[in-house]
VEXTOR-848592 format. One record per residue (C-alpha): residue in one letter; x, y, z. Coordinates in steps of 0.001 Angstrom, whole numbers, plus 500000, padded with zeros to 6 digits. Each point is the difference from the previous one (the first is absolute). Last residue first. Layout:
N
AXYZ/...
This chain:
452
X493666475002514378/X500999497913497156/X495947499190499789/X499246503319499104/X502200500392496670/X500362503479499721/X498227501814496669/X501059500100496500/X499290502929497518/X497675502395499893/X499243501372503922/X498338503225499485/X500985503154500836/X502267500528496876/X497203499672497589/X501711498779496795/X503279498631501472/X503381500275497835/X502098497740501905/X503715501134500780/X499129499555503863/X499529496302499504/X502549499215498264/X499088498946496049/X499439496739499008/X495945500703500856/X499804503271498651/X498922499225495943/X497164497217502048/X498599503977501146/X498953500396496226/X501924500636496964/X502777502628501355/X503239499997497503/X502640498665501535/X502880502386502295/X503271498827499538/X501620502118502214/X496621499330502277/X498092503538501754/X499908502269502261/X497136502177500968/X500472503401500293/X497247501511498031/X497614497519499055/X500035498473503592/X499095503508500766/X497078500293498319/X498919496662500747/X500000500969503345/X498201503087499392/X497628499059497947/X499088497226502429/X499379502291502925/X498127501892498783/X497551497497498473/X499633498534502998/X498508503044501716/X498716501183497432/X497580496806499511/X498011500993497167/X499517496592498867/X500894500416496390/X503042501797501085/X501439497016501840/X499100498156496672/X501820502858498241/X502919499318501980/X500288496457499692/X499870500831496058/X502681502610500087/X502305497450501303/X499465497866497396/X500525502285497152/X503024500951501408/X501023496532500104/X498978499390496111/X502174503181498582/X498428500087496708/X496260501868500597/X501903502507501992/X498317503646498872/X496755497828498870/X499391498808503742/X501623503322501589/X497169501649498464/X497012497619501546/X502192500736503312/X499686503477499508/X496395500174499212/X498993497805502730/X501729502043502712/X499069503184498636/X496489498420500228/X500638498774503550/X500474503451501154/X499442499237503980/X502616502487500782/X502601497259501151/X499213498393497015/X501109502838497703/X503160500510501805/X500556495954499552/X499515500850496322/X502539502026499793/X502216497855501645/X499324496944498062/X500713502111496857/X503160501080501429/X500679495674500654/X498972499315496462/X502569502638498078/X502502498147502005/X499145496972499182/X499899500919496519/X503267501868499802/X501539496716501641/X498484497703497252/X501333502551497081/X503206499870501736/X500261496307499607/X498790500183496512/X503018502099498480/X497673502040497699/X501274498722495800/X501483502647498475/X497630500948496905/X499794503422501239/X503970501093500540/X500451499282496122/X496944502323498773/X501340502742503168/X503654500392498270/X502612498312502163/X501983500280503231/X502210497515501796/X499633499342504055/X502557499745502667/X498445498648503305/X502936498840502594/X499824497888503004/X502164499823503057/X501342497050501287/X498512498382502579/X501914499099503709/X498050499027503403/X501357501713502946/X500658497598502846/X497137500191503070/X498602496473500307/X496575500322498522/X502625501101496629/X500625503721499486/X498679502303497148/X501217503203497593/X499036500037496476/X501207502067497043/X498105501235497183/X500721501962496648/X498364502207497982/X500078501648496633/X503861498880498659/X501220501161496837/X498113502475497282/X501564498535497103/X497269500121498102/X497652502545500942/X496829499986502575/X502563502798502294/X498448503383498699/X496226498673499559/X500079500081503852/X499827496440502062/X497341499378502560/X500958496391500852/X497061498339501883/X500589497314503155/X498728496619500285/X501740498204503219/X500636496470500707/X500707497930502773/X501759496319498845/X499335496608501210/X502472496419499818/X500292500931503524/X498180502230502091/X500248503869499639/X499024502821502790/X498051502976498207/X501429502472497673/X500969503840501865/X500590501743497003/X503041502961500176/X499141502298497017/X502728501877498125/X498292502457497575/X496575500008501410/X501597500945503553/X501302498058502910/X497949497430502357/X497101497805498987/X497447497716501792/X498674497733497251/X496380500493498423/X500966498667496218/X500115502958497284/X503174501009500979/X500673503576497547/X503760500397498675/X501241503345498334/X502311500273497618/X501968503236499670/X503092498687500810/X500002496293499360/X498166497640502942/X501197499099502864/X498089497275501887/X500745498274503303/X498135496918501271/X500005499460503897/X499666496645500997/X499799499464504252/X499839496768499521/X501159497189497631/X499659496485500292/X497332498583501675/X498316496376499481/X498739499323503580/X498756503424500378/X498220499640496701/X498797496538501215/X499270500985503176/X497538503365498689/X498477497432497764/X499093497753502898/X498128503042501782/X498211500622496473/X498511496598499442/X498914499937503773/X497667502778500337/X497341499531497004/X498616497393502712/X499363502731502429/X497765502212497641/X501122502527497204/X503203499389500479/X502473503100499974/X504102500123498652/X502760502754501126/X503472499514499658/X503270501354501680/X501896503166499503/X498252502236502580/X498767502912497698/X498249497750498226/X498844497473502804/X498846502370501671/X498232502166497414/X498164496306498522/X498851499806503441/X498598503074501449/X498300500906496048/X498332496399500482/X498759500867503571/X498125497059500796/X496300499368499803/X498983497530497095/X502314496924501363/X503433499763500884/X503312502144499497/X503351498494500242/X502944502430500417/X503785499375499143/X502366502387501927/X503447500416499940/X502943500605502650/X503494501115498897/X500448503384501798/X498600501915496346/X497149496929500489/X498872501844503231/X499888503682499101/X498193498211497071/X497103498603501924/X500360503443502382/X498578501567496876/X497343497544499453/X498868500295503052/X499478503684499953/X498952500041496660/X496962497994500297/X498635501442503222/X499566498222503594/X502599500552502247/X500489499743504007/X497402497748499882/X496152499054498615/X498141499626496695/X503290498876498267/X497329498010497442/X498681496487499253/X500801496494499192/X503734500542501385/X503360497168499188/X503241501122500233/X503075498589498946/X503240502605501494/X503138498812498130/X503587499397500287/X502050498510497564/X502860498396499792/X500841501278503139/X502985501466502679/X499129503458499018/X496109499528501088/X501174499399503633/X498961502850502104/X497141500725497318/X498329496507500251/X497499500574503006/X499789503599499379/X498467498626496838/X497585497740501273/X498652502575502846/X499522503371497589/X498067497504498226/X497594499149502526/X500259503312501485/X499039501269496136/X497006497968499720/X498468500273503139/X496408498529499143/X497158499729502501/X499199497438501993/X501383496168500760/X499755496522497924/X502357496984501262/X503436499028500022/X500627497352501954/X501296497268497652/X502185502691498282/X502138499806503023/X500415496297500332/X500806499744496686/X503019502902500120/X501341498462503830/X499631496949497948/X502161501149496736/X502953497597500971/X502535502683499614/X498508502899498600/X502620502335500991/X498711502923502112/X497807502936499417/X497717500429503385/X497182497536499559/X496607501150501206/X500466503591499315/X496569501658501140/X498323503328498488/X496926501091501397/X497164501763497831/X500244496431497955/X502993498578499692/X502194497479499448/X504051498867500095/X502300497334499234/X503805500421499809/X502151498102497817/X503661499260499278/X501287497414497610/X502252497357501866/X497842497084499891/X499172500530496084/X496661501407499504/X497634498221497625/X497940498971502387/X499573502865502114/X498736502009496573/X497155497263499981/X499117500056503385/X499148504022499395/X498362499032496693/X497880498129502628/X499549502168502917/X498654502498497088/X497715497717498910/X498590499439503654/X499882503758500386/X497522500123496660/X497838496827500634/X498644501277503426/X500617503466501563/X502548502479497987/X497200502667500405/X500279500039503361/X504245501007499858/X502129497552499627/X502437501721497616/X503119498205499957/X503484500627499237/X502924497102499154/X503355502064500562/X501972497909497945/X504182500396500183/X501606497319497234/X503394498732500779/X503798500626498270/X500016496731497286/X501116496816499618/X499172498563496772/X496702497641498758/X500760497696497492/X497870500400497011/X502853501415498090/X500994503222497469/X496745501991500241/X499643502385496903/X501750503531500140/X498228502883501375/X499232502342497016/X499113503678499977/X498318500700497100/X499511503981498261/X497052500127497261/X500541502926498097/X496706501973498912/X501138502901497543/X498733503423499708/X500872502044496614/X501217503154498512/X500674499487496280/X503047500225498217/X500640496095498964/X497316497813501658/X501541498038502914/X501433496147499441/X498893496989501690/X496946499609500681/X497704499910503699/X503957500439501168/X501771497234502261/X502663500650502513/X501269496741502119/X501617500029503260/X501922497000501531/X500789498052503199/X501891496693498719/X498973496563499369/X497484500162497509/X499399496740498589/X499756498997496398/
């Protein structure tokens, strides 16, 4: 049955608590876009782009011409009156196209055209460029968004470090602007990009070489194309005296009693999800206890209006411990406790990698093997990263883990979400609901070259 309405649904690992006994609870929280009504495309307010490029020397060749090419490829699917700016960099930063509407895209073309490889790499000016280019106007969009593209570090400018960027990243989104970020190749700044793009509300993807480039600029279009909800802020309150602990890595405001989450942007017929754990005292695990949590959820439409749920409510009976353990697990949380447990594990073994401990690698990957033996995906994932292990390339392996890590984390995911039985499960899905193994490789279809 389709879901036509914005809603919120609570769902315990079981559901009942163990009479008189202190206990921690996982509680699966989903916040539900409802399912695309038409195929017909609607007016809406415009898109602002800042398209960002690093064309620094290392950029040379195959990688900058890839670039120019996802670039085309966003042009495309502009409408004439979306509003897009175009700039590189390398140790200079140069707006080629001031942000204007698209129109017929050939000022954009002819631009692109002449981009070529430079110097060193000012990341931040780059930036700092896109999104000044969009701030004056970012109230009157659907969405506006910095996309920026760097194989390599902020070596050079007015800024270089992590949090410095990524602070003025969300300085930027708090005045409407976001940033999605696009590493490439073995020698970017992973920690750079994944901060940016975390702290600036938008996405951040990697290929591993050029040609792992274009799957993930399309999926950025698609979910862009497909919006719903932004700016969704879950709100918990949970009974006096129990406390709630987010096990996903959202930004969050408030206390452990009354959390404010900070969920990412949702798409259509998708939902963003959050796993929290219920620490409940031995004092309120009685019948009759009454309401342990409940969540509300604030969000606007691309095109500004305030997007209504109503809140949801977790009341739970109680009963002796023999009942409460043949319960059957609610197997949707069981799936997000395991990909959660699997992206901490990728982290600590990313630590180990970056110290050259390959056997902690090894041993916690041959672990995490027999710890998610049922959860097929997971298990798939961990395999592209033990083959990155197998190689000893840190450098690759790094930045892997920590993509996938992430993805784990905060990706979002189907309603109706099938169970994973190879990437041919992800095919009827959108593309930027598609469970990837390795997420920077290309996996799933490519361009057409000769519609070019």
């Amino acid at each position: 049955m389709a879901n036509t309405t914005p809603r919120i649904l609570i769902q315990p690992l079981k559901v009942a608590l163990i009479t008189g006994v202190a206990q921690k609870l996982p509680v699966l929280i989903r916040v539900q876009a409802p399912d695309p009504v038409s195929t017909e495309k609607k007016a809406r307010k415009p898109y602002h782009l800042a398209l960002v490029i690093d064309r620094s020397g290392s950029m040379s060749g195959p990688p900058l011409a890839e670039a120019v090419r996802c670039a085309k490829h966003i042009t495309d699917q502009l409408a004439p009156t979306d509003i897009a700016s175009l700039i590189v960099f390398d140790d200079r930063v140069q707006t080629l196209v001031l942000a204007r509407p698209v129109g017929d895209r050939k000022a954009l073309y002819h631009a692109l055209s002449r981009v070529h490889s430079g110097g060193s790499t000012n990341l931040y000016g780059g930036w700092q460029a896109g999104a000044q280019s969009l701030l004056p106007a970012a109230g009157e969009a659907a969405l506006a968004r910095v996309i920026l593209l760097s194989d390599g570090n902020a070596n050079v400018g007015e800024i270089t470090d992590t949090a410095g960027i990524a602070t003025l990243c969300a300085q930027a989104a708090e005045r409407g602007v976001s940033t999605s970020t696009y590493g490439l190749g073995a020698d970017f700044n992973e920690d750079l990009m994944v901060e940016m793009a975390k702290l600036g509300g938008g996405n951040h993807y990697y290929g591993d070489t050029a040609a792992d480039l274009f799957e993930p600029f399309a999926q950025e279009f698609d979910f862009i194309s497909a919006l719903c909800a932004r700016q969704v802020r879950l709100s918990l309150a949970a009974a006096p005296g129990v406390s709630i602990r987010l096990l996903n890595d959202y930004p969050v405001d408030g206390d452990a009693g009354m959390p404010v989450i900070r969920l990412p942007d949702i798409a259509f017929g998708a939902e963003a999800w959050a796993l929290v754990e219920l620490e409940i005292p031995s004092s309120l695990a009685i019948e009759g206890t009454g309401q342990l949590l409940q969540a509300a959820v604030t969000a606007s439409t691309p095109d500004g209006e305030p997007l209504a749920f109503a809140d949801a409510l977790l009341t739970l009976p109680a009963m002796p411990a023999s009942a409460w353990a043949i319960l059957l697990a609610d197997p949707l949380v069981v799936t997000r406790q395991a990909e959660l447990a699997a992206s901490k594990l990728l982290e600590r073994a990313r630590a180990a990698a970056e110290h050259g401990d390959w056997a902690t690698v090894e041993r916690l990957l041959a672990e995490a093997r027999q710890l998610f033996a049922d959860q097929p995906w997971v298990i798939e994932v961990l395999e592209s990263i033990a083959e990155l292990a197998r190689s000893r390339d840190a450098a690759r392996f790094r930045k892997e883990a920590l993509y996938s890590s992430r993805f784990m984390h905060t990706r979002i995911s189907p309603t109706e979400e099938s169970s994973y039985e190879g990437p041919v499960t992800e095919l009827g899905s959108s593309s930027f609901l598609r469970r990837k193994t390795a997420q920077g490789k290309a996996e799933f279809d490519k361009p057409d070259e000769t519609k070019k």
